[in-house]
N, C-alpha and C positions, 0 to 999 in steps of 0.2 A: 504494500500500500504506500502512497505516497504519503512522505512528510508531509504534514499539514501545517502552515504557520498562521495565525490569526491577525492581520494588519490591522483591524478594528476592535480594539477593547477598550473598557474602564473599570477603574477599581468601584464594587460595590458599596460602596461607603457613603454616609452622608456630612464626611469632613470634606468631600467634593461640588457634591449638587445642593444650592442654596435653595431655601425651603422655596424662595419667589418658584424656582424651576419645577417643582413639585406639589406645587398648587396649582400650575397651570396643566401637569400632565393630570393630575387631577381633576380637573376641569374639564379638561375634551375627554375622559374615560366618560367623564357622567354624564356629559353632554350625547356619547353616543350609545350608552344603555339606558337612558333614560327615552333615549330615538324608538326604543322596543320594548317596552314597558317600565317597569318600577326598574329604582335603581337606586345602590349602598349612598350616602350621601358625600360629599362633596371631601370631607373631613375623614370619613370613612377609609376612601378610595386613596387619600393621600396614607394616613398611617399604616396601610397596606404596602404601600411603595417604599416611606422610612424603613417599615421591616426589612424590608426586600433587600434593602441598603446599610446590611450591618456587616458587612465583611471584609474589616477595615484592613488586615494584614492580608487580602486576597487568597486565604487558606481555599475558600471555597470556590475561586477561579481555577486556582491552582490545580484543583481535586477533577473539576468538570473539564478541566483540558486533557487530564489523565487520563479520562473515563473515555474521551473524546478523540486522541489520539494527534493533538494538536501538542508540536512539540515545544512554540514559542509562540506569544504575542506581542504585539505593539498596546501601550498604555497609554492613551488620549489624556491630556489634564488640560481640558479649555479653561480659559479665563475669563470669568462672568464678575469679575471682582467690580470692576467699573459701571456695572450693567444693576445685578440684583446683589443689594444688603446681604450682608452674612456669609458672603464668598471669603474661602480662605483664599489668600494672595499668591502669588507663585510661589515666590521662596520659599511658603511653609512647604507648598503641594510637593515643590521639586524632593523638599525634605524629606517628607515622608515617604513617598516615591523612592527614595534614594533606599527608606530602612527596610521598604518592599522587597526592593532588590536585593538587598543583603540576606533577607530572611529567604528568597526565594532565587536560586544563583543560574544565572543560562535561562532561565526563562521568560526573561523580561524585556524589550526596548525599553524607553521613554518618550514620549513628544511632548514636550510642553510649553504652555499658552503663552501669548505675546496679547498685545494691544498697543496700537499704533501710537494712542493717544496719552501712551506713559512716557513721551517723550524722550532727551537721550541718556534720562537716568534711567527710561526702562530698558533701552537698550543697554546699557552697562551692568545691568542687574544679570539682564538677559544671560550675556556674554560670562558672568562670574558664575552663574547656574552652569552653565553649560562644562566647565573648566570642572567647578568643585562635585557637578558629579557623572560629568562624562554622560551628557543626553543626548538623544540620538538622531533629535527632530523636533519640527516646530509643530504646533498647532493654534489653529485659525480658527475664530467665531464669527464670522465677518453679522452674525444677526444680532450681537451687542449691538453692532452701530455702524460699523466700518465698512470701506472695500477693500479688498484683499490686494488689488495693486494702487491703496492711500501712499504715497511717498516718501510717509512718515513709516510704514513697511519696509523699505529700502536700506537701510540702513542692518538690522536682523537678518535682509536678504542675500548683502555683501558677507554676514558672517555664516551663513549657510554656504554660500558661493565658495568661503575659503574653504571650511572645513566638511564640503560634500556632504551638509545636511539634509535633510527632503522636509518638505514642508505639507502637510496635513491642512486642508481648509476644508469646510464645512459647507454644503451647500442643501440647499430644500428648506422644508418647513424645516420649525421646531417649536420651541416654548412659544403659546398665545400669545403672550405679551411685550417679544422682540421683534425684530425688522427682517420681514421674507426679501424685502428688494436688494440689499447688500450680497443676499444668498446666491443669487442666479450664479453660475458656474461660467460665465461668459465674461463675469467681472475680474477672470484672476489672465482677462488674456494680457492685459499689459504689460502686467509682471511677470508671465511666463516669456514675451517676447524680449523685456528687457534684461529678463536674466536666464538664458538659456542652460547655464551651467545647474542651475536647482531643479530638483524633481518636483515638479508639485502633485500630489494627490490630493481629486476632487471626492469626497466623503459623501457618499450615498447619490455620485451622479451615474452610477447605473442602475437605481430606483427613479430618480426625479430627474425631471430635466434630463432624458436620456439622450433626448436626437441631439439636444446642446453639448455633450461631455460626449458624446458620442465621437462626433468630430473634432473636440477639443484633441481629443486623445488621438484619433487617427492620424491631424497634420499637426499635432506639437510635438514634437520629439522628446519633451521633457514632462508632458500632461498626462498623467495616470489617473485610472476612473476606481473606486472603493465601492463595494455593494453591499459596505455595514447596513445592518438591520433587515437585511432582505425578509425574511420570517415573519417580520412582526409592520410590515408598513403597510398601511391600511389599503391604499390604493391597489394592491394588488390582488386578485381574485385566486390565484396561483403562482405564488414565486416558486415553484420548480418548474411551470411553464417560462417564467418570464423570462428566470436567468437561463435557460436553455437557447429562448430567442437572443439574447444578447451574447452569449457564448457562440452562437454562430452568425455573428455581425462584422467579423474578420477581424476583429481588434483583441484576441485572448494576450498580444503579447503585453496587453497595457490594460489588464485587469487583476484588479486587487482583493484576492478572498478575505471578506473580514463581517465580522456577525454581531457587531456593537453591543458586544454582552456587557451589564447584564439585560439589556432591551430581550424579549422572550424567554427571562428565566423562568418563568410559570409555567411554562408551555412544554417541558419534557429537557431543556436543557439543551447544552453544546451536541451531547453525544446524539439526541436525536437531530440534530441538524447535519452533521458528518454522517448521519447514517442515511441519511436522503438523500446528501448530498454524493457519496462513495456508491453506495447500493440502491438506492432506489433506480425506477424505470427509466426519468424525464432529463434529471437534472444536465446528466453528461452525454446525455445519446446522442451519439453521431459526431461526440467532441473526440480528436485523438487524446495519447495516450500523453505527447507533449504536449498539446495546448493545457489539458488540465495540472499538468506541473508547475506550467508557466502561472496558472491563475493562485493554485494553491500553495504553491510555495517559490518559486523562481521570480516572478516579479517582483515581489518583496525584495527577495533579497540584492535583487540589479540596487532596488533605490537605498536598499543600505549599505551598499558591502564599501563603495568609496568612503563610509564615516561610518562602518559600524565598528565596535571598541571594546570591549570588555565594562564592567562596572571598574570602579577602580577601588584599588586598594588604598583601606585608610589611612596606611602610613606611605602612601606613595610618594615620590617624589615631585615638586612645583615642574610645569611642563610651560611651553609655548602653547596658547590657544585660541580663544574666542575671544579674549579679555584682549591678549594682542592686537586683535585685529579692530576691536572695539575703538581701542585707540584708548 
């Protein structure tokens, strides 16, 4: 069987997701059971979701990657600090993320959150993150507020550019009460043209906005498409039909398997998603035997292997890095 790598994860925690972000997935739950009769209330449906989000040292990612046969993921840490109250800041997130790592060794990337609008002490922040624990990539909200090629971005881009980082942006809906217009996936063409040397992966533009990331990805050389959450996106009546259609749209070399767990942990878990996706009828049919390599683990690793690095060791020794280049 093929190694399996997960390019789309977060940690189950809610030292991550500020309650604003969980009142509003709360809100469209209720909104669309209450569409079919009675429904839990509003409060209800959120403290169900806080449960859901107690798995703060990722033991129980850890365990369903096992189960699942998934050998390594990528961990998303957006930054909503600027956006919704109670967000913890980078620095801590990188933190703890860091004691993740340590608790849990080879199993982990990083990408974590920038905002354009932290000006160039964010970017200096940014840069002594990256140094003090060896992170492997950026990620993008552009539904706080921003576009993803703001120019106040540029600057984060040059230090991705030196040290072959790949940069994670987010596109489609999300939480009710952010900006969908920032999200379109058509928003990151400047900054892909002006920095050809960075990967950017568009996050769930092989769910939303497909015919757009579609051709993002076929004539950018550096634009890669993510199909986190496939499972659980409402719009779809069959993701093992859908991704089957997009697996045969000639673009697998620039497709990123990833399952934005824990988005459908209720639902049977990682290992039932690997098991539809390896053994089921639909998923792969008529895909070869390399394109599905490329999707499930080879693509990933094109966009990390130029900056991918070990955790580091705590007694390591000061290196040249990101802070360098920060200036």
């Amino acid at each position: 069987m093929t190694t399996i790598y997960d390019g789309h994860c977060h940690v189950a925690s809610t030292h991550f997701v500020p309650q604003a972000f969980v009142e509003d997935v709360a809100g469209n739950v209720h909104s669309k059971l209450s569409a079919r009769g009675a429904s839990p209330s509003v409060a209800r449906i959120a403290r169900s979701y806080v449960d859901q989000h107690q798995d703060h040292l990722a033991d129980g990612l850890v365990a369903e990657m096992d189960a699942a046969g998934i050998a390594r993921a990528v961990l998303l840490v957006p930054d909503f600090s600027l956006r919704m109250p109670g967000s913890v800041p980078p620095s801590e997130a990188a933190r703890l993320h860091h004691e993740i790592r340590q608790r849990h060794p080879d199993r982990f990337w990083v990408y974590i959150g920038v905002d354009p609008r932290r000006g160039p002490e964010g970017v200096r922040a940014f840069a002594q993150m990256v140094d003090e624990y060896a992170l492997d990539g950026v990620k993008l909200y552009p539904p706080c507020g921003y576009s993803p090629s703001d120019p106040d971005l540029y600057p984060y881009y040059e230090i991705c550019a030196a040290l072959s980082l790949p940069v994670f942006v987010h596109t489609g809906p999300t939480a009710a009460s952010l900006d969908y217009e920032p999200a379109d996936p058509i928003k990151i063409d400047r900054a892909a043209r002006d920095f050809p040397q960075v990967d950017f992966v568009l996050g769930h533009a092989g769910l939303t906005h497909v015919d757009t990331g579609g051709y993002l990805a076929a004539y950018r050389p550096n634009v890669y498409l993510d199909i986190g959450g496939f499972a659980s996106t409402p719009t779809l009546r069959s993701w093992p039909e859908h991704l089957n259609r997009l697996f045969r749209a000639g673009i697998n070399h620039k497709i990123i398997f990833g399952t934005d767990w824990p988005l459908g942990r209720m639902g049977g878990g990682l290992k039932r998603l690997t098991d539809e996706i390896l053994h089921g009828p639909t998923v792969f049919s008529g895909v070869s035997r390399t394109d599905q390599r490329l999707i499930l683990r080879d693509n990933l690793l094109r966009v990390l292997a130029p900056g991918s690095r070990p955790a580091p060791h705590p007694a390591a020794a000061p290196r040249k890095g990101a802070a360098d280049v920060a200036g």
